[in-house]
N, C-alpha and C positions, 0 to 999 in steps of 0.2 A: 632576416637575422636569425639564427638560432635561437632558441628557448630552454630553459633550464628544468630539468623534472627532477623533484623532492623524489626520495626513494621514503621507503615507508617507515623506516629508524629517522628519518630526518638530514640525513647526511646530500648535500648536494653533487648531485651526478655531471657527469662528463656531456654537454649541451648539445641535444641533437638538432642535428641540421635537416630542414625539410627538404624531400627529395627533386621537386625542380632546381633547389638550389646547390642541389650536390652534382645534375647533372649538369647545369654551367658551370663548376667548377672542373669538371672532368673537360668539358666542350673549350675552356679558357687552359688546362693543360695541355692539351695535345693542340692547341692553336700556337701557344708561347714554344711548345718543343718542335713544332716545324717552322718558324721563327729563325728557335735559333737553328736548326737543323735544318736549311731549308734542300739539300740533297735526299733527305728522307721522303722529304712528300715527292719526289719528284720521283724515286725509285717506286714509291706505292704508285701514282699514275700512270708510270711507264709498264707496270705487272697489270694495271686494269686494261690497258691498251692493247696491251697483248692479248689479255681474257677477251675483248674484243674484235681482236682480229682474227679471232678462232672462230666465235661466234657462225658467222656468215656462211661458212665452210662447212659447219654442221648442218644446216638447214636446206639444203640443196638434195641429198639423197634421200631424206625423210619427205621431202615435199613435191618432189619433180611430180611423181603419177600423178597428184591433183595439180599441178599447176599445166603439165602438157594436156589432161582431159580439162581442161576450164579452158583453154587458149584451143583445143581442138588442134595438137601438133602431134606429128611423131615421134615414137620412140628415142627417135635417134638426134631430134631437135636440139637437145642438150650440149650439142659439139660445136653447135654454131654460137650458142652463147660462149660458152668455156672458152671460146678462141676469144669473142669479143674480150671478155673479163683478163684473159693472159695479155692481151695485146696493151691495154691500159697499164695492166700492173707491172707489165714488161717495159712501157715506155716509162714510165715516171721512175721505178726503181734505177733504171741507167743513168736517169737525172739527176738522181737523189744528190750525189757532189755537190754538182753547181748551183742547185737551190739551197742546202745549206749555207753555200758558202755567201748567198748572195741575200738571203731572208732570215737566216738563223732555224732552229733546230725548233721552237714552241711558237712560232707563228707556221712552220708548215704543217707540223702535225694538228692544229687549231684548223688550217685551211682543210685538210685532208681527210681529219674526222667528218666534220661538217659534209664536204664534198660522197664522203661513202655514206654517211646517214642518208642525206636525201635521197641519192640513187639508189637505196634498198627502202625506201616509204614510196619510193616513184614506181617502183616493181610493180605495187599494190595497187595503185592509182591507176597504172595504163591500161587500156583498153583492148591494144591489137599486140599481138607477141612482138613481133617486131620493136617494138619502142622498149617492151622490156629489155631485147637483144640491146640494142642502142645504150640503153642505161649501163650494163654490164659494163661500157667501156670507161663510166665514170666511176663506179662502185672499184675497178679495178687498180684505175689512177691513183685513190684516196686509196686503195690499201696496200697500193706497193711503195708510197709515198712512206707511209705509217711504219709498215714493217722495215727500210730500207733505213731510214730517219732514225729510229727506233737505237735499230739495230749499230749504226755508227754511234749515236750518243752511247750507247751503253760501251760498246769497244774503246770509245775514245777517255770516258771517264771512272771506270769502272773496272772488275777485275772477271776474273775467267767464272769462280762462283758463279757471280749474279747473272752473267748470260745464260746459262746452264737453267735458272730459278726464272730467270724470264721466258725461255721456252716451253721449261714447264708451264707456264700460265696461258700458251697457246695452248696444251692441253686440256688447260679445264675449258680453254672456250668451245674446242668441237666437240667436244665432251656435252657439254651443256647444250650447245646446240639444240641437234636434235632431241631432247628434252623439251626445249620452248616448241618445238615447232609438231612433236606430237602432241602436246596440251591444246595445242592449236585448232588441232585436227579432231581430234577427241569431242573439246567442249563444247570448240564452236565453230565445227564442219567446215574451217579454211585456211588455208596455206597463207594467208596474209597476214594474217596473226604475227605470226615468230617476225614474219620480215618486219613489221612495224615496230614490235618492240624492241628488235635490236638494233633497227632505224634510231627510233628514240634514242637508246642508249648512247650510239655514237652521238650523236648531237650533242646527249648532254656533255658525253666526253668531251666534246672540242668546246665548249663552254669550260668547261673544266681550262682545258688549255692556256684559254684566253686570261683565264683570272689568274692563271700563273706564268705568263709570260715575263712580268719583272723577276721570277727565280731563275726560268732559262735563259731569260738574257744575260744576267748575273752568272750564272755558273759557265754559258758558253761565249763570254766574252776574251778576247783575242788577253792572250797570256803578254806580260808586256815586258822587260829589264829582261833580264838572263835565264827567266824559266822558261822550262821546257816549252813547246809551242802545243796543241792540244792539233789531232786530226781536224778537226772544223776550223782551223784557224788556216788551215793550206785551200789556197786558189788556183791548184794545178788542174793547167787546160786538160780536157777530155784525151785531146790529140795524143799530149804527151804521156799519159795514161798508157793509152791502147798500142802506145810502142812499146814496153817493155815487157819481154816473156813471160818471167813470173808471177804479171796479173792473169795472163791467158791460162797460166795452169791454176789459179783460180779458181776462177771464169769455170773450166771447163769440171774441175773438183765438187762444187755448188750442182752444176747441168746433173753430173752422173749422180749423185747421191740422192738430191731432191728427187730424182726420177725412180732410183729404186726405192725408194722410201715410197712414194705416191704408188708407185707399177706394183710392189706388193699389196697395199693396202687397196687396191681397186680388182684386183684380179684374186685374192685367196679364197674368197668367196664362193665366184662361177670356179676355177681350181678342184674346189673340197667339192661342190654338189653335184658338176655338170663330168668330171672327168675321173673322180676317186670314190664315188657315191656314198661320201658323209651323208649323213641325216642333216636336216637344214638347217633346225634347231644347234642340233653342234656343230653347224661349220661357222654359226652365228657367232657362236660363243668362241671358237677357234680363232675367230676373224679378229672377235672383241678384244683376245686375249694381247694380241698384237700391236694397239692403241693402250692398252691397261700396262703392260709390259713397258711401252715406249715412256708413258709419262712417267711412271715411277722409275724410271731408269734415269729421265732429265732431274730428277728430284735428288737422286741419290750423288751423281755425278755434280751436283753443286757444292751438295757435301766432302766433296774429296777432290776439286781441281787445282784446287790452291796447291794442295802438295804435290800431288798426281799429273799436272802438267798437261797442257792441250797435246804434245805431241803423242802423250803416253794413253791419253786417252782416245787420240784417232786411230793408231795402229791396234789398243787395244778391241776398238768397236769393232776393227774391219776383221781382225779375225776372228772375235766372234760372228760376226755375220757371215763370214764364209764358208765357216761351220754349221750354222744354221739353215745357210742355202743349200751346204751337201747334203743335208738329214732331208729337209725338203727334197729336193733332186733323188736320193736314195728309195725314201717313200719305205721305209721297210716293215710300217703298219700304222692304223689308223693315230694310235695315241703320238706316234711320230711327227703327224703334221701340227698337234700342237704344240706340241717340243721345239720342233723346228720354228716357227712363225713368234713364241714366246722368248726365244734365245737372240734372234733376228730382230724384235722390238725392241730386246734390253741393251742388246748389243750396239744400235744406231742410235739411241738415242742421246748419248753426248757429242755425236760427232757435227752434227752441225755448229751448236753454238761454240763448241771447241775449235770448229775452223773458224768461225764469222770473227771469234776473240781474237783469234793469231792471223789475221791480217795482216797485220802492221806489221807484224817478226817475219811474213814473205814477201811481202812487198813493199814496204818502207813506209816511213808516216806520211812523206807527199805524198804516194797515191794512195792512200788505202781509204780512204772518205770516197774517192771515185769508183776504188776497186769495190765496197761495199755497194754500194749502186748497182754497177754490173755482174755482180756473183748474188743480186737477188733478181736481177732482170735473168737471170741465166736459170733461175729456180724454176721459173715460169714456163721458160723454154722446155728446160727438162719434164715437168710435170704433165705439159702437155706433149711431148714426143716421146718419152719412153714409155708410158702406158699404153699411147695408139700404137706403136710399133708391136710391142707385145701383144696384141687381140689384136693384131694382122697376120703376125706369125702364128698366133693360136688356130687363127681362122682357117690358115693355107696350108698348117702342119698339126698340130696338137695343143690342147690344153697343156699339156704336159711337156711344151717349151718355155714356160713362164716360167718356170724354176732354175729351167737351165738358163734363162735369159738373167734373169734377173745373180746365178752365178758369175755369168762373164762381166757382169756392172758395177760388183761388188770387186771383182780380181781386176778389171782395168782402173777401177777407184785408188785399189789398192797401189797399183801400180806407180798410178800419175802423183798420190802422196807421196810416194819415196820419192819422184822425181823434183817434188818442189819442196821437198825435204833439202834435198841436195844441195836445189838449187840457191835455197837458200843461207844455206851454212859457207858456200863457196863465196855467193857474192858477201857476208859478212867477214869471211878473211880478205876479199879484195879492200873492203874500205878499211883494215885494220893495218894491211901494210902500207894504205896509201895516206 
């Protein structure tokens, strides 16, 4: 209880409360306000989710030199995991449909956290590279599950803002990343570190999940009388998905972007030191400027979708980045290439969640629970084929075909959005006169 303190004239004062009991009062507000608000806490879980499915992603270039000299692999080792980790995250994203449809949206992310946590604590644990490859394909499953999951809940109940503010928080997790995992390295001379603790993390996340499975059940339960039906609420087969055109341009919309997005960010690097002889130090920070650019671009584009529209904000990205890939390509002096690679960050960075939101307005609300599945299985695809493609040509032709490549990806991008622009506004006049 409070207690009363006499002021020194004698007059009694306003009864101070001792501070354990002011912070369960604070712990009993924000309990009763996600209560009655329980879409609140489930929009903060789904942004930690995300901070943790960034995580992972960072720890991997800061860590590889000591984990391929502890495992005694080669250089080039790393291609064999990344395929295993694609192939996971490749198959369960294409799933992601029919496992909503048939488990619900907070039991598979519950399974999915759990399933990536222990296969990034299993990393730590195994003994022979090999098994760590092996793991790779379940760390991938749990995060294409998460991301693909994720990503329909939010499309399906939510507005174009918050996807924008969700992908920012993918931000801060590669961001973070390697933070944990040079602390790692630093303090206590091992790369197992970062893996563990963002092992842990995910675990606790899917515990997390689990204690709120009566709010996902609730908010993703089957809409019933005359409202609208919700994307998770449709049980349309895979088959009948994969027949209609405008999920294929999709499909292939997700492949080309995800890839230039990754084929920049893995190649400006060797690019600035091996082919234009930046100094390392600044091609670091060149490189850096291009991730710092990207998230505060998803930050800012939250701020302005609502008005600004997914379409306005895709055509708006793509000509900024074609612009940016010309300055790159033109190359007409050093401060150029960060100009270029800083306008290219700021530029793409609404267009993903600006298409993942407008799903549904190209391809209809039956398939777009499915079509999200497959346009994150296609991210995968991309990620890993438009960067080896690019350091094939680099190999056989120039450094200095990565800019032009990564031009022509940006202008076929371009292209295929007008076409499922199109295609979309047409078939919306057919169901209008029919």
């Amino acid at each position: 209880m409070g207690r009363c303190v006499r002021h020194p004239v004698g007059r009694l004062q306003t009864p101070v409360v001792a501070p354990d009991l002011r912070q369960r009062g604070i712990l009993v507000t924000i309990s009763t306000k996600l209560k009655r608000h329980p879409q609140l806490g489930l929009i903060l879980l789904a942004f930690v989710a995300f901070v943790a499915l960034g995580l992972p992603d960072g720890l991997l270039g800061v860590g590889w030199p000591s984990i391929r000299t502890g495992f005694a692999i080669p250089l080039d080792a790393v291609g064999v995991f990344l395929t295993t980790v694609v192939v996971g995250y490749t198959t369960s994203s294409f799933l992601c449909g029919f496992l909503l449809s048939r488990v619900g949206v907070g039991r598979m992310l519950a399974a999915s956290c759990m399933l990536t946590g222990l296969a990034l604590i299993g990393y730590t644990l195994v003994p022979q590279w090999w098994m760590m490859v092996a793991l790779g394909v379940f760390a991938g499953l749990g995060a294409g599950a998460i991301d693909a999951g994720l990503n329909t809940y939010v499309a399906a109940h939510f507005g174009e803002g918050l996807m924008q503010w969700l992908h920012a928080s993918w931000g801060v997790g590669i961001t973070t990343g390697p933070i944990i995992m040079t602390l790692g390295l630093n303090a206590l001379n091992t790369w197992r570190f970062g893996y563990r603790v963002v092992g842990g993390f995910q675990i606790a996340l899917a515990a997390c999940f689990v204690l709120t499975l009566p709010m996902w059940r609730r908010n993703d339960a089957p809409v019933g009388g005359e409202g609208e039906k919700r994307l998770t609420d449709y049980k349309t087969p895979v088959g009948e998905t994969l027949r209609q055109p405008q999920v294929w341009l999709s499909v292939v919309l997700f492949f080309l972007y995800v890839g230039a997005e990754t084929g920049l960010g893995t190649w400006t690097y060797t690019l600035l030191t091996e082919s234009r002889g930046v100094d390392p130090t600044l091609a670091g920070f060149f490189a850096g400027s291009y991730w710092f650019t990207f998230t505060i671009g998803r930050i800012v584009a939250g701020m302005v979708a609502t008005r600004v529209g997914s379409t306005r904000l895709v055509f708006g990205g793509l000509v900024g980045a074609l612009l940016g890939a010309g300055l790159l390509v033109w190359n007409p002096s050093e401060l150029a290439n960060v100009v270029a690679v800083a306008i290219i960050g700021l530029s793409i960075a609404p267009i993903f969640p600006a298409l993942m939101s407008d799903t549904k307005a190209r391809v209809g609300n039956a398939y777009a629970a499915n079509t999200i599945g497959m346009q994150m299985a296609a991210t995968g695809v991309g990620l890993a084929f438009i960067p080896a493609v690019m350091g094939v040509l680099a190999r056989r032709v120039s450094l200095e075909i990565i800019p032009i490549c990564l031009l022509g990806v940006y202008a076929a991008l371009f292209g295929i959005y007008v076409l499922a622009v199109r295609h979309r506004r047409a078939g919306a006049a057919w169901v209008w006169r029919t």
